[in-house]
Structures are given as C-alpha cells and as structure tokens.
KOLDOMAR-466935 format. One record per residue (C-alpha): residue number from 1; x, y, z; residue in three letters. Coordinates in pm, whole numbers, plus 50000, padded with zeros to 5 digits. Example, Ala and Ser with C-alpha at 12.3 -4.5 7.8 and 13.67 -1.06 7.14 Angstrom:
REM residues 2
[1,[51230,49550,50780],ala]
[2,[51367,49894,50714],ser]
//
This chain:
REM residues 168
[1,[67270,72593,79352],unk]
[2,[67064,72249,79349],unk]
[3,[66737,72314,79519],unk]
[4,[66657,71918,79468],unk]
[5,[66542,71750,79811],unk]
[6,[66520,71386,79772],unk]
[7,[66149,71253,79882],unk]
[8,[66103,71202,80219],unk]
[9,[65997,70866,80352],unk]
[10,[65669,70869,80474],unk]
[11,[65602,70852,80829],unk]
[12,[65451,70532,80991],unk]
[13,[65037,70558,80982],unk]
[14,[65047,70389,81352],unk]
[15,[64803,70586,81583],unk]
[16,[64691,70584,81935],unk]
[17,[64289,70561,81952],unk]
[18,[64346,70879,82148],unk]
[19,[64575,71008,81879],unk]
[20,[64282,70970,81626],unk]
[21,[64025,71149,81834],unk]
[22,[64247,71441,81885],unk]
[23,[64293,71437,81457],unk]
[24,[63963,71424,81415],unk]
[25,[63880,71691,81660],unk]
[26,[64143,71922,81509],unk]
[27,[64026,71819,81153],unk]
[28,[63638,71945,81272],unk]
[29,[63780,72220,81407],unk]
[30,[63947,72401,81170],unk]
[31,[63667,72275,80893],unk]
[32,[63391,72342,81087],unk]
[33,[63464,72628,81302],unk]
[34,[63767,72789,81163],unk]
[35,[63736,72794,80819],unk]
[36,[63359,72974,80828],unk]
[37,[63487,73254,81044],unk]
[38,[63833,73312,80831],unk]
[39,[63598,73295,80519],unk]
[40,[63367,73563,80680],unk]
[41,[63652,73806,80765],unk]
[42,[63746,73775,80398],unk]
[43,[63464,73820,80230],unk]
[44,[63418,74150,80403],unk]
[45,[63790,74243,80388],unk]
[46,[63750,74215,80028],unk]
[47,[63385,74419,80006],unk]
[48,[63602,74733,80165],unk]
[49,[63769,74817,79812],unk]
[50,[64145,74755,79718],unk]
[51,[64234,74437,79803],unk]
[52,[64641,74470,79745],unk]
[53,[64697,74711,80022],unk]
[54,[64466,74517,80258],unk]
[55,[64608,74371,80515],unk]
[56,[64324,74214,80635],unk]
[57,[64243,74030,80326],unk]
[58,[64622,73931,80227],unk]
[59,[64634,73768,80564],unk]
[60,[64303,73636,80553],unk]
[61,[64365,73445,80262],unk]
[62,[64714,73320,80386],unk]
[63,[64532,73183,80686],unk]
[64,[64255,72977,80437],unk]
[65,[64572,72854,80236],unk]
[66,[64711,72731,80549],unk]
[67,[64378,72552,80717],unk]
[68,[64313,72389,80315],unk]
[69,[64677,72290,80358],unk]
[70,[64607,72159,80729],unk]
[71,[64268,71974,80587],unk]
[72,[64410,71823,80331],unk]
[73,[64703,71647,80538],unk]
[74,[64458,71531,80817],unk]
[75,[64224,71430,80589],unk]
[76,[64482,71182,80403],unk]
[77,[64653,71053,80694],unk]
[78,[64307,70962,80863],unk]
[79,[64212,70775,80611],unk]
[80,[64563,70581,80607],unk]
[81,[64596,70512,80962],unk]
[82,[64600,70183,81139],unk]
[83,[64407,70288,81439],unk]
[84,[64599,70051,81748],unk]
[85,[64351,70017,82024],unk]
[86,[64423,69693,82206],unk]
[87,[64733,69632,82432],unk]
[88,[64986,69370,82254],unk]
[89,[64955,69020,82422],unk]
[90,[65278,68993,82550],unk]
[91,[65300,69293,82793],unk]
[92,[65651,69225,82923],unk]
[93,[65812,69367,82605],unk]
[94,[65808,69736,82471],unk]
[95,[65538,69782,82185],unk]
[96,[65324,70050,81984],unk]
[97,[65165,70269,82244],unk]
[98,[65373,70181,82580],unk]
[99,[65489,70406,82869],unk]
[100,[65885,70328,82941],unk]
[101,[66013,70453,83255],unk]
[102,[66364,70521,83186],unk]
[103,[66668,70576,83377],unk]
[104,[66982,70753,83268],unk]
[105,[67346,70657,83424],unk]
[106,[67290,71012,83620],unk]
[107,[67030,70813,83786],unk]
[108,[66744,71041,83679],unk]
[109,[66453,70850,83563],unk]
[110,[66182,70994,83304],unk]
[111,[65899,70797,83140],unk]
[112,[65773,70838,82753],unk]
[113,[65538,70700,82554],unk]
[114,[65562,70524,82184],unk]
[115,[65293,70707,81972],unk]
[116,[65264,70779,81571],unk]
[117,[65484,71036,81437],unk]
[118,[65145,71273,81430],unk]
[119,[65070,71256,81782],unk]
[120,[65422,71385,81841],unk]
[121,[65438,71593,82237],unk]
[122,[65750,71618,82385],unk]
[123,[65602,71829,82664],unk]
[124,[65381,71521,82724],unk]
[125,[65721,71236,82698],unk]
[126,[65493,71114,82388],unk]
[127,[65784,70959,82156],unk]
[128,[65700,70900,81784],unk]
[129,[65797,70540,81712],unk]
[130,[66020,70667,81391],unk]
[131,[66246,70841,81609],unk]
[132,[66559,70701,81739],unk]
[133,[66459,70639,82155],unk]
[134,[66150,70488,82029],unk]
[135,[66319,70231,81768],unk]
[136,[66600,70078,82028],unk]
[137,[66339,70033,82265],unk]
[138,[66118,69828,82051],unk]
[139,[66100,69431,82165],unk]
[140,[66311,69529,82483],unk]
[141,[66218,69446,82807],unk]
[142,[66223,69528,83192],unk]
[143,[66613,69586,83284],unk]
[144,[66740,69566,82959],unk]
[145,[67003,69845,82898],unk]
[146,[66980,70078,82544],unk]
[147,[67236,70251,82411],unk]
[148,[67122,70571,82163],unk]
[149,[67364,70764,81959],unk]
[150,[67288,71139,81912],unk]
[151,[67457,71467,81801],unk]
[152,[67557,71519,82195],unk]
[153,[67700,71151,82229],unk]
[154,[67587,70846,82327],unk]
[155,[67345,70798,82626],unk]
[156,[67277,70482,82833],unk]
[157,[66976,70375,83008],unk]
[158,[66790,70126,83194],unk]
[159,[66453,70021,83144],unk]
[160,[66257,70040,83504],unk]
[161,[65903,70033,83373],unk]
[162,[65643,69900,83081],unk]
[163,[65268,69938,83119],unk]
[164,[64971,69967,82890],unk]
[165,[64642,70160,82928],unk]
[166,[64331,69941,82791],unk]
[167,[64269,70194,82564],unk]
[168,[64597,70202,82398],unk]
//
C-alpha cells in the first residue's frame, strides 16, 4: 500500500476585511487566552506524579499540539493574505466578496456569498471562491444562467441578485 498523497494546491489567500478580523480574533484567542489556561492545567497535571496514566496531562498536551498547530496555520496565512476591502468598480458583474441571489429550476431562490477558502460557512451561504458554485459564477451577471456539475448531477440556475457591502 502507497501512502503517497500528491501536494495539495494551496488555497487562494483572498480574504474578506471581515474574514481577517475574525482570523485575527481567533489567532488572539487561542494565543492569548487559550494557550495560558491549557498550559496551567498541564503544568499541574504533570506536578500530580505519573504522567503516562494521566489523563489529564495526555490530553492536555494533545490540546497544546493542536492550538501550536492552529497558531502556526493562522499565523502563515495572515501574513499571506490579500486583504480585499473595496467593492470592484464594475458592480454589475459577480466578483471577490459578492452576495448572489440564486434561483434553482425548482424555483427556490437562496443567496451566498464569494469569500476565501478560510472564511468558509455554509450555515452562513459564505462560498469559498475555489469551490465549484463560486468559480462559474465569477464575471457573470444579472440573469445569466450557470450550469454546475456535481456528484448528484447537474443543477441550473438563474442569477436574480448581485450587491456589495462597502466594507467588502
């Protein structure tokens, strides 16, 4: 058995200036408050004696390994990003940070929003602009029909809607 995985391709570093507040914030959070607290429960985890049948420490440490993990990957990607803050000039067409009212051919309509892969909600409608919705509705326009292809088949739909908030 291979156990070779081919590199991924890096995600676009587009990001909302929403998006990078709500990085930053979890970045601060997890350094700042976080860390100090998992650190704490360690240290005294590892004062009560034999530390390979405590539970409390093995998970303890886990948990650091994951937030240094977490750190590390916010701490890159901020410094990569291309923070997009302004709406495009031409406001007709589907860009970077949009909401897209859609309509299916069942007539139901549901609106998303093109962010960067790391502001990712689908509870929200907040599409990342790598994914496959996001990429056939880039440059379209109000009334133009898309087509996407998926595992369940292909889907039509009509574009009702494009707006922009200033604060893209």
């Amino acid at each position: 058995m291979i156990r070779y995985r081919p590199p991924q391709k890096p995600g676009s570093t587009y990001v909302t200036a929403q998006g990078q507040i709500t990085l930053k914030a979890e970045l601060h959070q997890l350094w700042k408050v976080e860390r100090p607290v998992v650190t704490q429960s360690v240290t005294e985890a590892a004062a009560q004696g034999d530390r390979s049948e405590n539970a409390e420490y093995i998970y303890g440490k886990k948990r650091l390994r994951e937030i240094d993990h977490r750190v590390r990957y916010l701490s890159k990607r901020l410094e990569a990003f291309t923070v997009v803050s302004q709406p495009p000039s031409n406001q007709s067409k589907i860009f970077f940070g949009a909401y897209i009212k859609l309509e299916n051919n069942d007539g139901v309509s549901s609106e998303y929003r093109i962010v960067g892969p790391d502001e990712l909600d689908p509870r929200k409608g907040y599409i990342s602009i790598d994914g496959p919705l996001a990429r056939a509705l880039l440059g379209k326009e109000i009334d133009d029909e898309v087509e996407i292809e998926s595992p369940a088949g292909t889907s039509s739909y009509v574009i009702l809607g494009i707006r922009y908030d200033p604060g893209t």
